[in-house]
Every structure is written in structure tokens, then in C-alpha cells.
N, C-alpha and C positions, 0 to 999 in steps of 0.2 A: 195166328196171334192169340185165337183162346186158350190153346194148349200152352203158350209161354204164360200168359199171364195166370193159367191155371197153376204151372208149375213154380212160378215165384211167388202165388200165393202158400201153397206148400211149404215151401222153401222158409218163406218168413213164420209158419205156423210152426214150424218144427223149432226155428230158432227160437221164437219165445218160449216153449217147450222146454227150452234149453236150460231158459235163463230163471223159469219158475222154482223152480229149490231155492237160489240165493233171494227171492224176492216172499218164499213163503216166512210167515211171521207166529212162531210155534204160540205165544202168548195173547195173540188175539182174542179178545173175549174173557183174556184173566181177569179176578177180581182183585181187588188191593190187595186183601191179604192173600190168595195166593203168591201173589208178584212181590210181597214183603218174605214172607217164607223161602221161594226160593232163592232170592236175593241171598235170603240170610243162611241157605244151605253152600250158596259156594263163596259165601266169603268162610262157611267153616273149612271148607276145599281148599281156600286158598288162590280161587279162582279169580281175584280181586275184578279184571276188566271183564268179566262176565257178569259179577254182581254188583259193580258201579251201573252197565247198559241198562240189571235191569231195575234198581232204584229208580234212576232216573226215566225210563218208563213209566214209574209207578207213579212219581208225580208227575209228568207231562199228561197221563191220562186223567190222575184223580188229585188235580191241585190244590184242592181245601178240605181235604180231609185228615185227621192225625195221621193216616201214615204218610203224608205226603211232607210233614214235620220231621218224621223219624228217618223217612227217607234222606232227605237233608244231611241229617246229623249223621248215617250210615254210609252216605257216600264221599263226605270228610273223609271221615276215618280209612273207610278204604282206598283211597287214593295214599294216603300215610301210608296204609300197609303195604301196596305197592311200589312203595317209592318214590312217588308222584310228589312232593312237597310245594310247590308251587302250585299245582294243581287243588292238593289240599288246604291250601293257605286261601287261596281265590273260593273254597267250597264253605270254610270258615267265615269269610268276610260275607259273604254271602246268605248267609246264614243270621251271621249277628244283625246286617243292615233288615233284611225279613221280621226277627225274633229276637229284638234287642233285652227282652223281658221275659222271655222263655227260662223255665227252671232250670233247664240243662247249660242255657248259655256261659256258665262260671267252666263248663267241661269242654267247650268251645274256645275258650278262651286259652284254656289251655293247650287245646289239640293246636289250634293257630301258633301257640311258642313253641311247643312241641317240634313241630312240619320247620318251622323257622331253625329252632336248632339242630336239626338236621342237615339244612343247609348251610349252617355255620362248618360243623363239623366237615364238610365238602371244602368250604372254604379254607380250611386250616390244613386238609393234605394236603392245598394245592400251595402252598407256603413257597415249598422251593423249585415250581416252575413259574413263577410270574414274578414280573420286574416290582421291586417291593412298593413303590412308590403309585403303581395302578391299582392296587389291590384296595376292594371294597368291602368293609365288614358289616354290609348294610344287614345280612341277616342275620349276627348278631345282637346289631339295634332294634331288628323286627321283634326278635324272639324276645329279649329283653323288655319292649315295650308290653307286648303283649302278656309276659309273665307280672309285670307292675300292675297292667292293669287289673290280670284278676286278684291279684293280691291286696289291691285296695278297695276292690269294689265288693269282694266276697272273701273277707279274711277266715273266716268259718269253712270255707270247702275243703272238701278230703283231697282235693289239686293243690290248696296251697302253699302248704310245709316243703313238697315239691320243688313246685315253682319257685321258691324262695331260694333253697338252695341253689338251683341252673342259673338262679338271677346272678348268685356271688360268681358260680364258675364265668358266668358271662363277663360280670366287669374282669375281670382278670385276662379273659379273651381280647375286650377289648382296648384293656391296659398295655397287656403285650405287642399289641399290634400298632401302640402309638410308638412307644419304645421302639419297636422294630426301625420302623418309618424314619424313627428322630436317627439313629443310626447309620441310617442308610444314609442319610439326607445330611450329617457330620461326613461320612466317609467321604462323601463326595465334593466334602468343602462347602457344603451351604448349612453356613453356621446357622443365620438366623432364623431360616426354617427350622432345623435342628434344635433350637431354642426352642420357637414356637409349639411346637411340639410335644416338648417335655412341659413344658407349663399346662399345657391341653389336660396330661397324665395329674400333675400335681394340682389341679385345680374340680377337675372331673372324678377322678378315683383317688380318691383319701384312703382308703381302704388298704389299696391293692400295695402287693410288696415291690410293682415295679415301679415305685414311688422314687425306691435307690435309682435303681438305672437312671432316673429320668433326671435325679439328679445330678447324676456323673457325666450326663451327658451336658446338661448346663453349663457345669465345671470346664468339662473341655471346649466346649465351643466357645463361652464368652475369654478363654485364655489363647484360643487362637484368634479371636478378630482382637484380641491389645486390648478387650475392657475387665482390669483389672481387679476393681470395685468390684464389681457385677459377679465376677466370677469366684473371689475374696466372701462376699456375700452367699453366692450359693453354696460354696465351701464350709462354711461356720451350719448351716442349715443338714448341709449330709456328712457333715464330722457328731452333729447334734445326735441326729436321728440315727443315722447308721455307723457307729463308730467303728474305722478299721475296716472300713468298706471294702472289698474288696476290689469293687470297680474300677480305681483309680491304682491299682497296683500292677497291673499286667496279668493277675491272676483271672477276672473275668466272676462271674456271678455264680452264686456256690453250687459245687452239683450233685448234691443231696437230694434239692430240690425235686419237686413233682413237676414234671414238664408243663401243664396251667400252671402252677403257681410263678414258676420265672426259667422262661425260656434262655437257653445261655444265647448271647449275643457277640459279635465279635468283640476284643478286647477295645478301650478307648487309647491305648498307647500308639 
């Protein structure tokens, strides 16, 4: 019996033996700025999940110290650079709830629209595999939000001329995507959604050029449920505005265009 219980203590001493490499911890005993340093040598690497681990080392050990700030603002950003944008988005928000008043926060603010329209951009390949009618352009209202607010809270930052501009590409994102919707939802014979819809466009985005569309498509729907008036009405408004539309000819919306500025749709005939 000694000799068994000898040998599976062995046994077990050798396995933990085993398992001490994955349990050694090279950084034990680092000081902040070492643990900042090399963080910041492999995000020049490129090594982003290696210098997120060890940011976030850096303040799990040293929670109130400035680099446990910088750390923050460091593993944002590389999660971005990774590709992580949800992840980046939650390191953002995170960040602002902590250091609402931080000098950097206006670059946070941005990183947050940033990681957002990235995820827009996801959402816009994904166009023509999902049923148009489930489709959520919630991160383009993210990032949109997010680019208003540092534009009005820090009109002075070297982020906001930026920001300002992705804000216009944004309504047109998500001008076209109301448009798309009202279309889909005309094609399929629901007029008054299809209305609904296009009033969303002409009441929300003044701006955007899919103001036409959204028009055309009022045109036709209130002319297939028989409201004459209504449809007479929207007519005089996109004869006003857009004379010679093309919308209502069969030829469809011009294709000169820049694809933001006016995605073609199918024809309203």
C-alpha cells in the first residue's frame, strides 16, 4: 500500500510539473511602466491580444495610478486595431463613465464613433444577404450619436472636422436604408408602411438626396391604395423639388451617382 500511494504521489507531482509552464506568469513583479512599455512594444508588433492582456494587467495591479488611465485609453484603441469593435465600443464607454472629464475624453469620443462605424460598414456588405425588412442600422445611429456628441461638446478638437464629415456620410447611410425598407415594403404591397417610411426620410434627413426616392415612393403607394389627393399632393412637392425625376419614369435613380450618395433601387413601375 506504501509503494502505491508512493507511486501516485509521484504520479501527481510529476503532473503538476507538467502543468507549471502554462501557470508560470513572466510579468510577476513588473512595475507599471515596465508593463506600459511592453504593452506599447507589441501593439508596435502588432500583437494587439498580447498588448490588450497586458494593459489590462497593468491596471488590474496598479488601479490608481496615471498609467492605469492611459491604460484604458490604450486598450480601446487596440481592440480597434484588432478588429474588436464592440469590444472597443464597451472599452470607450467605459472609459467615458470612469473619466467623463479627462482631457483625452473628446479622442474617446471619437474612438467610440470610429469602432461604431466600422460596424456600420459591416452592416452595409451585409445588404444583400438579409431579408431587408430585419435589417438594423443601429451602428450607424451609434456612431452618429457618438460623432454629435463630440462635436458639440468639444467643437475645437483636431477629431472634429472628422467627425463632422462621417456624421453627413452617416445620414445618407441611414437615409438610404429607410428608402431601401420603404421599397421593399411598396414591392410587397404594404402601401402604408411604405408611406410611413418615406415620411421618416423627408422629415429626419432634409439633407440627404434620398429625399427624391422617398418621394417617388409616396407617389406610388398613395396612387395604388386610390388616395388621389394625397398622392396629387406628393406629386406637386417632387415635380417642385426634383423636376424630371427620374424615379417615376422607369429609368430608376441616376448612375453617376456615388454609391452613399444614392444607392439605385429597384424601378417604382
Amino acid at each position: 500500500m506504501r509503494r502505491i500511494l508512493a507511486l501516485l504521489s509521484l504520479l501527481g507531482l510529476l503532473a503538476g510539473c507538467g502543468l507549471l509552464p502554462d501557470q508560470i506568469d513572466e510579468t510577476k513583479g513588473w512595475s507599471a511602466s515596465k508593463l506600459f512599455t511592453e504593452a506599447k512594444e507589441k501593439m508596435a508588433d502588432a500583437d494587439y491580444a498580447r498588448a490588450i492582456e497586458l494593459f489590462e494587467k497593468l491596471e488590474a495591479r496598479y488601479p490608481y495610478g496615471a498609467y492605469a488611465q492611459q491604460a484604458q485609453l490604450e486598450v480601446a484603441y487596440a481592440y480597434y486595431l484588432d478588429n474588436e469593435p464592440a469590444s472597443a465600443i464597451a472599452a470607450c464607454d467605459r472609459f467615458i463613465k470612469l473619466h467623463p472629464n479627462h482631457p483625452h475624453v473628446d479622442y474617446v469620443y471619437y474612438l467610440k464613433g470610429l469602432a461604431n462605424f466600422v460596424e456600420n460598414q459591416d452592416f452595409l456588405s451585409q445588404l444583400s444577404e438579409q431579408d431587408m425588412s430585419e435589417r438594423d442600422p443601429k451602428a450607424a445611429k451609434d456612431a452618429f450619436a457618438a460623432f454629435k456628441e463630440l462635436s458639440t461638446r468639444f467643437p475645437e478638437s483636431k477629431y472634429t472636422p472628422d467627425a463632422v464629415a462621417r456624421m453627413a456620410y452617416l445620414v445618407n447611410s441611414l437615409a438610404s436604408h429607410e428608402v431601401k425598407v420603404a421599397n421593399y415594403y411598396f414591392k410587397r404591397g404594404a402601401y402604408v408602411a411604405a408611406v410611413n417610411r418615406s415620411k421618416h426620410v423627408l422629415e429626419n434627413y432634409k439633407t440627404s438626396p434620398f429625399q427624391e426616392g422617398a418621394l417617388a415612393i409616396m407617389v406610388k403607394s398613395y396612387e395604388r391604395m386610390g388616395m388621389n389627393d394625397l398622392r396629387d399632393d406628393a406629386r406637386r412637392v417632387l415635380d417642385k423639388n426634383f423636376p424630371n425625376s427620374p424615379w417615376l419614369t422607369g429609368d430608376g435613380p441616376k448612375k453617376n451617382k456615388s454609391w452613399w450618395q444614392f444607392w439605385s433601387i429597384d424601378s417604382l413601375n
